[in-house]
Rosetta silent file (secondary structure, phi, psi, omega in degrees, C-alpha in Angstrom):
SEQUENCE: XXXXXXXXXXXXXXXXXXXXXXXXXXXXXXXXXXXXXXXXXXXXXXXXXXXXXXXXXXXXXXXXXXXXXXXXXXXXXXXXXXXXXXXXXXXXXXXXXXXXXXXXXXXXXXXXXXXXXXXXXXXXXXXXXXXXXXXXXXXXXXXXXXXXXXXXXXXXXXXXXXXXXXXXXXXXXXXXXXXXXXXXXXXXXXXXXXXXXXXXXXXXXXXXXXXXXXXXXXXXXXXXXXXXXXXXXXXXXXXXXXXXXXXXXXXXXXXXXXXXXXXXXXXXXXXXXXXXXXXXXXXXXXXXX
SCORE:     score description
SCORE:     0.000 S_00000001
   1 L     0.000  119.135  170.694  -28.790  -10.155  -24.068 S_00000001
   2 L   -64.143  167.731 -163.705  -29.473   -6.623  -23.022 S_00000001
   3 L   -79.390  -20.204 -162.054  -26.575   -3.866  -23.528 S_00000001
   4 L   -61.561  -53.183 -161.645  -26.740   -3.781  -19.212 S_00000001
   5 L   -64.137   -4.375 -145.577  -25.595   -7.583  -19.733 S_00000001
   6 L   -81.294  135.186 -178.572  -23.556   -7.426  -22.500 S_00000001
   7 L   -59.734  147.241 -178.685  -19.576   -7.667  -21.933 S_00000001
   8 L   -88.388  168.264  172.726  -17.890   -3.924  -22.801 S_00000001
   9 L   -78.032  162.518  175.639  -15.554   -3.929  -25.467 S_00000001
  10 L   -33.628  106.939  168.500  -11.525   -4.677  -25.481 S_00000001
  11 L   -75.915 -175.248 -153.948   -9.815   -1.074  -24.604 S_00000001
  12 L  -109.826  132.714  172.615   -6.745   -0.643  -26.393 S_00000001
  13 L   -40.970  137.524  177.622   -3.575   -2.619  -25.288 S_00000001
  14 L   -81.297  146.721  174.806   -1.199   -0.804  -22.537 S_00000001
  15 L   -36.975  -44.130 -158.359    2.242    0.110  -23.528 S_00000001
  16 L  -120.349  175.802  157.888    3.827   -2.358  -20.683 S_00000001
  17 L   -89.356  132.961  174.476    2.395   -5.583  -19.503 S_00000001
  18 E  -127.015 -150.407 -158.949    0.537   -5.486  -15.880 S_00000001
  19 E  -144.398  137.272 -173.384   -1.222   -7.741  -13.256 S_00000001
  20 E  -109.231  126.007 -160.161   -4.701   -7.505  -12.230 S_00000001
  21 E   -90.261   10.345 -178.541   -3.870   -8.178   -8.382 S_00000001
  22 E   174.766  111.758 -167.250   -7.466   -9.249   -7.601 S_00000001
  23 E  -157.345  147.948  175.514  -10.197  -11.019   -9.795 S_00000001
  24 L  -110.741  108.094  154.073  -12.944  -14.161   -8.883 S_00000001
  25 L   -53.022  -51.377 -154.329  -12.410  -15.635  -11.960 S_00000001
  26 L   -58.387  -30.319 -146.409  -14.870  -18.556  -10.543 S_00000001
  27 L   -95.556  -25.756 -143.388  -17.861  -15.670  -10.226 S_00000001
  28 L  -114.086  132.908 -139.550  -17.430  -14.780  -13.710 S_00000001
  29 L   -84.145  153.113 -177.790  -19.489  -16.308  -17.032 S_00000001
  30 L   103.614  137.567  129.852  -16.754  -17.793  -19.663 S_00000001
  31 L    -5.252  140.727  158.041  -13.739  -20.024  -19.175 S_00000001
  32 H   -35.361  -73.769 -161.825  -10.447  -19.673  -17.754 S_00000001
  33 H   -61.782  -42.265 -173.595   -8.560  -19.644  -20.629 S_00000001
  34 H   -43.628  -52.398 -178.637  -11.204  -17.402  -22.590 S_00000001
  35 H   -82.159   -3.045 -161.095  -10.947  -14.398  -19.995 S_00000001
  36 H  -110.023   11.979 -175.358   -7.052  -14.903  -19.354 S_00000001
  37 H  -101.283  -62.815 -142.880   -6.586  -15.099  -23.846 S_00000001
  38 H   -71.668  -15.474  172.503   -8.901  -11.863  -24.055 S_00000001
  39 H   -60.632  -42.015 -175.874   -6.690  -10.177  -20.719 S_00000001
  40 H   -85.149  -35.281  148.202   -3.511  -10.817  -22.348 S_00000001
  41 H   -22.404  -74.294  162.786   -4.730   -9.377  -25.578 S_00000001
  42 H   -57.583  -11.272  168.473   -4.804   -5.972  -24.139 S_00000001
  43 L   110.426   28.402 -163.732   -1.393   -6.283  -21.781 S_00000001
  44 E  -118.722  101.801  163.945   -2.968   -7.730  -18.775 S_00000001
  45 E   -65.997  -52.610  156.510   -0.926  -10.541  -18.399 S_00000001
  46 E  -106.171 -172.884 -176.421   -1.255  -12.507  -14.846 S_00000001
  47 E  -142.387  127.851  160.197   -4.243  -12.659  -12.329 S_00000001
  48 E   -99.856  124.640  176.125   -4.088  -13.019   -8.775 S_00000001
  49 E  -112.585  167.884 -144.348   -7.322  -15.210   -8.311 S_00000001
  50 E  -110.831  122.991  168.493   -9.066  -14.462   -4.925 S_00000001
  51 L  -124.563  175.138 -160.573  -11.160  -17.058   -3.216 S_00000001
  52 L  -116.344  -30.426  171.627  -13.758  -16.209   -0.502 S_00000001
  53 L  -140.746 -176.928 -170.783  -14.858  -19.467    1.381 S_00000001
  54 H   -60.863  -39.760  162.536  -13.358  -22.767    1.241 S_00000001
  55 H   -58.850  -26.807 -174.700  -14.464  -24.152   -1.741 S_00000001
  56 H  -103.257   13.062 -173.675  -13.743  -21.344   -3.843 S_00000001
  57 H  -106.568  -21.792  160.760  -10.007  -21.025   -2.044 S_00000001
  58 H   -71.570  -52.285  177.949   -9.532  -24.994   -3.382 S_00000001
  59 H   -31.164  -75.220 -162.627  -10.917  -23.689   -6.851 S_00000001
  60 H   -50.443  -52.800 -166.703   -7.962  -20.424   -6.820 S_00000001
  61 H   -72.457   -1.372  170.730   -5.103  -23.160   -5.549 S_00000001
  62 H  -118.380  -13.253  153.464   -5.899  -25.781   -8.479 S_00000001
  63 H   -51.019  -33.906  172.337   -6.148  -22.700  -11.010 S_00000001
  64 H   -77.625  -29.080 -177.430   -3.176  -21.498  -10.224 S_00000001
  65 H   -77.589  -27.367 -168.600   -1.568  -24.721  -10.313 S_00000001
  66 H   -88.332  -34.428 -133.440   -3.061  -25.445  -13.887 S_00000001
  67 L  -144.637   68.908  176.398   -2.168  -21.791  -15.325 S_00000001
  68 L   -30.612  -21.377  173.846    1.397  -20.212  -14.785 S_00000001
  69 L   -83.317  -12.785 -170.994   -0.376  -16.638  -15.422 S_00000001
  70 E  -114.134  131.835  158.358   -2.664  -17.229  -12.198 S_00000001
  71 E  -124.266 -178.398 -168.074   -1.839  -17.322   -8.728 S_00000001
  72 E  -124.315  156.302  158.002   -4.122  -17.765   -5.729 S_00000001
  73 E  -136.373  111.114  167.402   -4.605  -16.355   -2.824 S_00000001
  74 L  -117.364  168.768 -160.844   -6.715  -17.982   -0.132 S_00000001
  75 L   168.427  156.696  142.531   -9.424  -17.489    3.206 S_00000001
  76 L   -43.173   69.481  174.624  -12.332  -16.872    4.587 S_00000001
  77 L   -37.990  136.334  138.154  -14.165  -13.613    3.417 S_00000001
  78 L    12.648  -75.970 -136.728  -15.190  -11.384    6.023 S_00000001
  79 L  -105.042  -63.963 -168.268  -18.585  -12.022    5.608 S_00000001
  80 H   -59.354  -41.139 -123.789  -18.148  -16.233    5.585 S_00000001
  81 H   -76.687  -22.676 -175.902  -16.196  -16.776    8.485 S_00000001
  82 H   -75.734  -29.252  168.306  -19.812  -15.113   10.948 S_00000001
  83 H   -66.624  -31.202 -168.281  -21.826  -17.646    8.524 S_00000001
  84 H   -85.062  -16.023  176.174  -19.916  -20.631    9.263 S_00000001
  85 H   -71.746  -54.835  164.316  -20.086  -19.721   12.914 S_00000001
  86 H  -101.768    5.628 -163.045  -23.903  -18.815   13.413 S_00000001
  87 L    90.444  164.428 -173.890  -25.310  -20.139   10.059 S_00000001
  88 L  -133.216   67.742  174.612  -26.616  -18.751    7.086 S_00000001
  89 L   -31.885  -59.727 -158.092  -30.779  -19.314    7.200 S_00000001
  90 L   -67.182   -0.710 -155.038  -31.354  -17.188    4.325 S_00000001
  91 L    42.549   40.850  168.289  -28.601  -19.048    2.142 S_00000001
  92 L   -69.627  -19.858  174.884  -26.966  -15.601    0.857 S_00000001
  93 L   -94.340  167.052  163.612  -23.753  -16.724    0.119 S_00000001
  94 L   -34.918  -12.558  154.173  -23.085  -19.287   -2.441 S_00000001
  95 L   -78.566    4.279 -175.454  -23.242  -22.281   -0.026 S_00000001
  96 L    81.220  138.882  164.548  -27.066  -22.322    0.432 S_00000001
  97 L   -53.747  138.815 -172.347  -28.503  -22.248    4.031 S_00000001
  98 L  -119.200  130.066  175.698  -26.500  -23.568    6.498 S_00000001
  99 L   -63.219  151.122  153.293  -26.553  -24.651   10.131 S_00000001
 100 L   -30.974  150.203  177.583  -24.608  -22.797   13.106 S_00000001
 101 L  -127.387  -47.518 -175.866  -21.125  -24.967   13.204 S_00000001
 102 L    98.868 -174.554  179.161  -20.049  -22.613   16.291 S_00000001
 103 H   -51.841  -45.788  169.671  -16.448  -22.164   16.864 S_00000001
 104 H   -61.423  -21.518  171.706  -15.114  -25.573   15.810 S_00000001
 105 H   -84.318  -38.740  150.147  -16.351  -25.289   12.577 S_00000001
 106 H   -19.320  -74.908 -166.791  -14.241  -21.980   12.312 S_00000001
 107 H   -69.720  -21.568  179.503  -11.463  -23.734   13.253 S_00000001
 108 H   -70.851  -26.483 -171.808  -11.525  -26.389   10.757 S_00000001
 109 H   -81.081  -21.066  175.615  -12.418  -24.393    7.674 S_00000001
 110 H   -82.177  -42.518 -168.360   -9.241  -22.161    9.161 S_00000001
 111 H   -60.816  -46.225  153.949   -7.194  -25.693    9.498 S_00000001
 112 H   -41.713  -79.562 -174.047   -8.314  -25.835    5.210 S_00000001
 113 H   -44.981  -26.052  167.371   -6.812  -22.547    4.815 S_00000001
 114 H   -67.769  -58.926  128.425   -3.616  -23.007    6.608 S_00000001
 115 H    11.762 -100.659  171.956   -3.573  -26.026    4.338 S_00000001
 116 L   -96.662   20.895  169.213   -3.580  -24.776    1.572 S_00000001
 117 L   -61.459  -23.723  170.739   -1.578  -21.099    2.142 S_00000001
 118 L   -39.644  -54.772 -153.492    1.169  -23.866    2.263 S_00000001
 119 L   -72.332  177.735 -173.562    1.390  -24.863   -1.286 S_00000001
 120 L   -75.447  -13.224  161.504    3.557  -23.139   -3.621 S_00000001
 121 L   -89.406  -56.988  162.389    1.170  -21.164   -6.177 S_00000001
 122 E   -37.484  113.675 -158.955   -0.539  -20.065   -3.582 S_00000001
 123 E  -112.033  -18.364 -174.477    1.007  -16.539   -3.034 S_00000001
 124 E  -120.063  170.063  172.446   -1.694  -14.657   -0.865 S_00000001
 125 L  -136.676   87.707  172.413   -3.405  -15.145    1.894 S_00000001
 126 L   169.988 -151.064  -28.813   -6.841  -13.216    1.965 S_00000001
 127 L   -87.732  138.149  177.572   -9.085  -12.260    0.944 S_00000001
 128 E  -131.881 -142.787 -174.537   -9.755  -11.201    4.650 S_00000001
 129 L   106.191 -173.290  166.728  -10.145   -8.478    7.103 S_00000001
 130 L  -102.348  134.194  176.541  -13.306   -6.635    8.122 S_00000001
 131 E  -128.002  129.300  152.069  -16.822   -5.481    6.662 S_00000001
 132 L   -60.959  -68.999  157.179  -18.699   -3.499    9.102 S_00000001
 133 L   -20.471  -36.281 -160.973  -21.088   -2.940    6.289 S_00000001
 134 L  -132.788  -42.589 -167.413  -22.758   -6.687    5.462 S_00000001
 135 L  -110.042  118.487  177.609  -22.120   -8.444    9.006 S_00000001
 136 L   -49.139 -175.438 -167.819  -24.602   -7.179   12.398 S_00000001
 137 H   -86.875  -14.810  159.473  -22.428   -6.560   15.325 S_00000001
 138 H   -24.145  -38.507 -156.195  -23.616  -10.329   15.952 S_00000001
 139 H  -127.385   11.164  168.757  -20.912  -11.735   13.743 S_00000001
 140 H   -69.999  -45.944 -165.878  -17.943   -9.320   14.896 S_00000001
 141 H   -61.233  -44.760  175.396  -16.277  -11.566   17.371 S_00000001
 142 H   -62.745  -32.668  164.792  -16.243  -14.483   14.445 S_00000001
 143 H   -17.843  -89.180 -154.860  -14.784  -11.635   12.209 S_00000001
 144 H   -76.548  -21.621  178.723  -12.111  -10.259   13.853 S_00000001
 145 H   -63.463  -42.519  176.740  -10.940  -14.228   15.139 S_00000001
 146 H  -114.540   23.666  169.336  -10.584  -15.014   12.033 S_00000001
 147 H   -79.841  -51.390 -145.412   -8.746  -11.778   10.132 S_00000001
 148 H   -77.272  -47.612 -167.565   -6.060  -12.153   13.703 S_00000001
 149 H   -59.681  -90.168 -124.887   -5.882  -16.660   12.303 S_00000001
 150 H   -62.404  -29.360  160.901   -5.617  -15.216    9.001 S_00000001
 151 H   -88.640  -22.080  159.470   -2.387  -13.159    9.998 S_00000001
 152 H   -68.262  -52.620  159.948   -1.087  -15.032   11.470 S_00000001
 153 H   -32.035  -54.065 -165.693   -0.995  -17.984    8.208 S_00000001
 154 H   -56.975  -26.464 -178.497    0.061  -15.508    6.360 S_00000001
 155 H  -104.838  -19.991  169.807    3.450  -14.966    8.143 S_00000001
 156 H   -60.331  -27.761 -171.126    3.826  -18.312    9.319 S_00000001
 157 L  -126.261   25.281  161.146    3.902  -19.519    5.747 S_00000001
 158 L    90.538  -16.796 -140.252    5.753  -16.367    4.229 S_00000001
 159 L  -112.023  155.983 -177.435    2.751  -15.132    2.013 S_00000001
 160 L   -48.202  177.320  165.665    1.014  -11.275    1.081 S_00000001
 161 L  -143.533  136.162 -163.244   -1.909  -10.707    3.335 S_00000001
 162 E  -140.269  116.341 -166.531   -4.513   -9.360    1.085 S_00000001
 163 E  -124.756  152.260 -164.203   -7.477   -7.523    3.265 S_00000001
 164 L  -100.966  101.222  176.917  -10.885   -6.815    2.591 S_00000001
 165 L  -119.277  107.617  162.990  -11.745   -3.709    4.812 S_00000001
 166 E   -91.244   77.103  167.029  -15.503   -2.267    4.571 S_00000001
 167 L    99.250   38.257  177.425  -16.591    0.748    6.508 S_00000001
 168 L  -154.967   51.509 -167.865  -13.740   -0.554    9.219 S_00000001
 169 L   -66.093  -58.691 -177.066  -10.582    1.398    8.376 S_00000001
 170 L   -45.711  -49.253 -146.177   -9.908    2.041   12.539 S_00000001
 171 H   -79.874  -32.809 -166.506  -10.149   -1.587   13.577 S_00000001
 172 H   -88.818   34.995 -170.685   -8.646   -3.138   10.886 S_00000001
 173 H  -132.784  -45.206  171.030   -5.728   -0.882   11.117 S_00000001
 174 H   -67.335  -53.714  179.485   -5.769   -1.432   14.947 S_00000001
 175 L   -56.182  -27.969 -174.451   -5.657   -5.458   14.371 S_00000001
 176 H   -63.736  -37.060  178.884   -2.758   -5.147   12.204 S_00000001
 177 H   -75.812   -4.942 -160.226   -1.066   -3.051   14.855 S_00000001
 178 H  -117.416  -31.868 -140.337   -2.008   -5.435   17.440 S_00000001
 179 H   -98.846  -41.693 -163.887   -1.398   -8.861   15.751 S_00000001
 180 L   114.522   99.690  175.405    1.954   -7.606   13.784 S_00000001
 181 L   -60.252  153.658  162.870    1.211   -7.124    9.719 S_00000001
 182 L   -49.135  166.154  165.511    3.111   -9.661    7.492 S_00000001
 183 L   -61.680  -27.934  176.579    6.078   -7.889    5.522 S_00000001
 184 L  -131.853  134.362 -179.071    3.895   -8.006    2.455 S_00000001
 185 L  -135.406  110.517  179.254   -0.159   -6.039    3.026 S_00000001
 186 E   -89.817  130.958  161.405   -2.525   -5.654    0.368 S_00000001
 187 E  -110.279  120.079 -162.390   -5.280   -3.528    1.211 S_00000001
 188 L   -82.356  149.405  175.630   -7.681   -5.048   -1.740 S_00000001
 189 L    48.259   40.918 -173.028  -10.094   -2.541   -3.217 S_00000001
 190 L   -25.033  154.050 -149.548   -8.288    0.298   -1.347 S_00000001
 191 L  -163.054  -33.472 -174.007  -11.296    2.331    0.354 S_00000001
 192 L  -100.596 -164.838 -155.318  -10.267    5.018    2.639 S_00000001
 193 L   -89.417 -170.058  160.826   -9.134    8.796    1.960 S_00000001
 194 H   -29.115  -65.474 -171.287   -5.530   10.788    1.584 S_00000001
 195 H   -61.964  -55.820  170.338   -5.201   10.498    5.251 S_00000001
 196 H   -53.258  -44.069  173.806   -5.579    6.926    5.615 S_00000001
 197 H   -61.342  -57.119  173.398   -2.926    6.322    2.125 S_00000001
 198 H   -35.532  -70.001  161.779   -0.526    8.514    4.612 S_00000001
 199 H    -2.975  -87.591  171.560   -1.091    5.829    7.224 S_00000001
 200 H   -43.513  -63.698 -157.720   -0.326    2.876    4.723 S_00000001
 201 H   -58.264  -37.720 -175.509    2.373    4.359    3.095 S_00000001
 202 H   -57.864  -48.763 -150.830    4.258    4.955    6.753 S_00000001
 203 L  -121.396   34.786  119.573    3.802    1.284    7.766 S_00000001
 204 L    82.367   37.491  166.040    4.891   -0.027    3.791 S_00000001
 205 L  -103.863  130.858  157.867    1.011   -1.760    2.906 S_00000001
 206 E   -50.114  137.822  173.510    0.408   -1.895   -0.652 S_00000001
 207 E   -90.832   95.770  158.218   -2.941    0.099   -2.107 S_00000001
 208 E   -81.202  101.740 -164.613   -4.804   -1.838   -4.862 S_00000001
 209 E   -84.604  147.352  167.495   -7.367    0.534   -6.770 S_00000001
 210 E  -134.082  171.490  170.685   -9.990   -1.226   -8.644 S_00000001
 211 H    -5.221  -73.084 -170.434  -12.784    0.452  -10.926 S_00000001
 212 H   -46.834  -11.264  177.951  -14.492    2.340   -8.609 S_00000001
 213 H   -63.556  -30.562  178.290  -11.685    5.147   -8.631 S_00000001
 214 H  -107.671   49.490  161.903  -13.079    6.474  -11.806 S_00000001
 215 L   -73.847  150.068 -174.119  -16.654    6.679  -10.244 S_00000001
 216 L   -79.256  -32.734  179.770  -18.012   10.228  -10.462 S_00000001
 217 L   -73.776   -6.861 -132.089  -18.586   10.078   -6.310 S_00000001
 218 L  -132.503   31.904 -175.046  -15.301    8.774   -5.790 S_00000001
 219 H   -47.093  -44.488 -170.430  -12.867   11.923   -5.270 S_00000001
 220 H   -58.841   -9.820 -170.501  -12.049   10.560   -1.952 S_00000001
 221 H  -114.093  -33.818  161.345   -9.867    7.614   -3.374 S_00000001
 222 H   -36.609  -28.272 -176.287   -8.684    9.859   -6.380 S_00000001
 223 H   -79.929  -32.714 -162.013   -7.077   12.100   -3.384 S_00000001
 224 H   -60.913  -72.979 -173.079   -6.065    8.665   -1.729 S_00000001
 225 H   -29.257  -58.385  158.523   -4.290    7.779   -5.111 S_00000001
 226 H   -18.877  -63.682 -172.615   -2.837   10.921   -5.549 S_00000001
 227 H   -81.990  -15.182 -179.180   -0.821   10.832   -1.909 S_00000001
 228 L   -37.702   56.881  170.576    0.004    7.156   -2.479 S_00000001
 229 L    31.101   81.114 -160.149    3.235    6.237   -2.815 S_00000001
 230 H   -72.061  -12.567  167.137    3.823    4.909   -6.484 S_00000001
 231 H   -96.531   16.781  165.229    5.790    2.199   -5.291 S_00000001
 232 H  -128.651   67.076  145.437    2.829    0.857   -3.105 S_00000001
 233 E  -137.581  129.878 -154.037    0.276    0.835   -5.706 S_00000001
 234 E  -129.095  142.970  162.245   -1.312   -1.898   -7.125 S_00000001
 235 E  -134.739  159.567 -156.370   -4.538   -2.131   -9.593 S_00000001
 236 E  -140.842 -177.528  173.993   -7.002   -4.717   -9.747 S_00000001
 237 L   -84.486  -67.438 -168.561  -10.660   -5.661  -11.097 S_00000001
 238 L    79.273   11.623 -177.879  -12.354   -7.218   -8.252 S_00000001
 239 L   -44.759  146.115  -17.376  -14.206   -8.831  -11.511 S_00000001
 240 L   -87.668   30.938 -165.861  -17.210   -8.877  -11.918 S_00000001
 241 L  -128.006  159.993  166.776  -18.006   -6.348   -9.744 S_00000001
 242 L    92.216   38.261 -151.457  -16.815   -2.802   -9.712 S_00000001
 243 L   -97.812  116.805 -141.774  -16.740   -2.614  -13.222 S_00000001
 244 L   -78.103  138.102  178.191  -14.981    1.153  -14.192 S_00000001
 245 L   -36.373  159.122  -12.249  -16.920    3.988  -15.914 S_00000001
 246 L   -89.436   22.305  162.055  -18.055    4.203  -18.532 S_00000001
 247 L  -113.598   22.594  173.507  -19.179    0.513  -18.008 S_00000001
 248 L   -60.093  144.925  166.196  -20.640    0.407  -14.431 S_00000001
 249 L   104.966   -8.685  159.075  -23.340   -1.762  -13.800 S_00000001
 250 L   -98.262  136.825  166.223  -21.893   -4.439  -16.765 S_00000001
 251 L   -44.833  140.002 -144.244  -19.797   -6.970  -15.795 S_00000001
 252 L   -83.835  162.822  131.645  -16.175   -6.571  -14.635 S_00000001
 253 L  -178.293  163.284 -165.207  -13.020   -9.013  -15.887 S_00000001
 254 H   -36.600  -35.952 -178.237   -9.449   -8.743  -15.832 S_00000001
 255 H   -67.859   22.866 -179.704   -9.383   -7.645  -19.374 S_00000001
 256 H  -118.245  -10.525  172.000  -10.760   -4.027  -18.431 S_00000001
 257 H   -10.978  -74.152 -163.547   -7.457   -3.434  -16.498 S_00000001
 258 H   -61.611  -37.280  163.736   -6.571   -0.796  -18.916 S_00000001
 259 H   -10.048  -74.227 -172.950   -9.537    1.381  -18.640 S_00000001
 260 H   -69.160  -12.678  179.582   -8.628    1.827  -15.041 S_00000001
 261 H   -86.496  -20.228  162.052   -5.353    1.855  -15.359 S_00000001
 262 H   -71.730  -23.510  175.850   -5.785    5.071  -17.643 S_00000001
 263 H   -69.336  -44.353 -168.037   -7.915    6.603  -15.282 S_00000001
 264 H   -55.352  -52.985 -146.926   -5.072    5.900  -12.589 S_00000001
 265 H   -73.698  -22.884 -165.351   -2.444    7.284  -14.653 S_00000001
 266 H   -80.181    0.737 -134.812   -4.300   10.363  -15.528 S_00000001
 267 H  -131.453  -64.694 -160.929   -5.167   11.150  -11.640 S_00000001
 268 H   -78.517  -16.204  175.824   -0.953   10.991  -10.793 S_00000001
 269 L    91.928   30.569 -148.081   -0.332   13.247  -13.878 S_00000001
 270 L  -135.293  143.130  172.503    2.102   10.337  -15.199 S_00000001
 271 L   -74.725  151.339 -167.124    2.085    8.631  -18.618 S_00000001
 272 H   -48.571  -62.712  173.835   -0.049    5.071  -18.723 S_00000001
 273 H   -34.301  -63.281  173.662    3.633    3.425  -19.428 S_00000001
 274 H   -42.123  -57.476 -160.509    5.121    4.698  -16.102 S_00000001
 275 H   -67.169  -31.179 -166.725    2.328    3.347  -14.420 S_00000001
 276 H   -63.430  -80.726  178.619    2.217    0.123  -16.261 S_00000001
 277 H   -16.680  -71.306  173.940    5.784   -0.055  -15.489 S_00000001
 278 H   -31.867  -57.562 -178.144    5.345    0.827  -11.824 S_00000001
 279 H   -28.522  -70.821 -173.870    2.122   -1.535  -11.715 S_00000001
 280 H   -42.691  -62.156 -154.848    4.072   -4.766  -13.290 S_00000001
 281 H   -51.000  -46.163  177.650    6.967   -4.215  -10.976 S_00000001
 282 H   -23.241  -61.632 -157.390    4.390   -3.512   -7.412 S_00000001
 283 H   -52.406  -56.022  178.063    2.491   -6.753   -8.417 S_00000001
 284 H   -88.057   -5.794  165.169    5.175   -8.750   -8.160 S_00000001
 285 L   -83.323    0.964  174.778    7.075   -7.623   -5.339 S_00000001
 286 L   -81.117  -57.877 -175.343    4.025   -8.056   -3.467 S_00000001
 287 L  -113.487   25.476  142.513    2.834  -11.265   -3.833 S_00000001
 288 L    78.973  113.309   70.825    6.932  -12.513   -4.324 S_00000001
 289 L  -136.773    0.000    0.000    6.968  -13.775   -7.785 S_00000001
């Protein structure tokens, strides 16, 4: 195993215990219990785990069900819901190529999600939302139909809304405004500037920073961070990707919390305990448990 491959080591336990509010366990090499023994080692105590198409949103709802530290949140990434519509020739996502299904197959794989946002470990509903970035303007219409179904589950069955928004801050700011957000809105892997944190913080959506805030490019979400609201800030992995200096480009997992969470604390001028504190409390008023 090269050092690129090679897991970084255990950072030093945080003062408080906190929640990494967004991790694919399923993406990531090792056992449940193995990353959620070496996470709790270091203070990271629960996981919200995230699934992205149907199969991996059954995975998060029988982990969570198995594991009292995990909860799920599930949907339809961005990105699946234009594959399940027109097909996926090239096989890029994790199903393999796939035929067009059209609109009906939308709705049923939506009819799954609704399903299971029902049960009772299941706490979130996303992630979903818009990427501008990965899907042509081909695959907008399947998009945005099924971020407005996805907000709708979410308040119909009480649960966060947890949104993925890539290089589509306006519209997915405008659907929220159009459709009505749920009372509790994660923006996952928080993304925009200062201005945009103003925004959220007016209309009460939680901000979850992952890794990339302590990227050397990444001033614009350090400013974001800054202007936040500390009682709407949540931090997360986004394991295995995103994985925070000085160990990008190695694989991410919940047990790297503190790294970023040191970075965080050092950016509000606040000691790593406040934040922990702050963190713990966010996490769970967010996703209710």
């Amino acid at each position: 195993m090269s050092s690129k491959d090679a897991p970084p080591p255990l950072p030093e336990p945080l003062p408080v215990p906190v929640a990494d509010s967004h991790t694919h366990l399923d993406m990531q090499s090792g056992t449940v219990e193995e990353a959620l023994v070496k996470a709790a080692a270091v203070g990271v105590t629960t996981v919200v785990q995230v699934g992205c198409d149907i199969k991996g949103s059954q995975w998060a709802a029988e982990t969570a069900a198995a594991h009292e530290n995990v909860h799920a949140a599930v949907a339809l990434h961005p990105n699946e819901a234009p594959r399940i519509v027109l097909g996926d020739p090239d096989g890029w996502s994790r199903q393999g190529a796939r035929e067009a299904g059209g609109d009906a197959a939308l709705d049923d794989a939506l009819a799954e999600i609704d399903r299971l946002a029902a049960l009772p470990h299941v706490l979130g509903v996303g992630e979903t939302g818009l990427d501008h970035f990965r899907t042509g303007p081909e695959g907008m219409a399947a998009q945005e139909r099924s971020f407005r179904a996805h907000i709708e589950i979410a308040k119909r069955h009480g649960k966060a809304l947890v949104i993925h928004d890539r290089e589509a801050h306006a519209d997915v700011l405008r659907i929220l405004d159009e459709e009505g957000a749920p009372e509790r809105t994660v923006f996952h892997c928080y993304s925009g500037d200062a201005d945009m944190a103003r925004t959220c913080a007016a209309k009460g959506y939680y901000m979850s920073f992952a890794g990339n805030v302590t990227f050397k490019n990444a001033q614009p979400l350090r400013d974001a961070l800054a202007v936040a609201p500390l009682e709407l800030v949540l931090v997360e992995t986004d394991a295995p990707f995103l994985t925070p200096a000085p160990f990008r480009g190695r694989p991410n997992a919940p047990y790297l919390i503190p790294v970023t969470v040191r970075a965080m604390a050092a950016v509000r001028g606040i000691t790593e305990e406040k934040l922990a504190e702050a963190l713990a409390t966010n996490t769970a008023r967010a996703f209710d448990y």
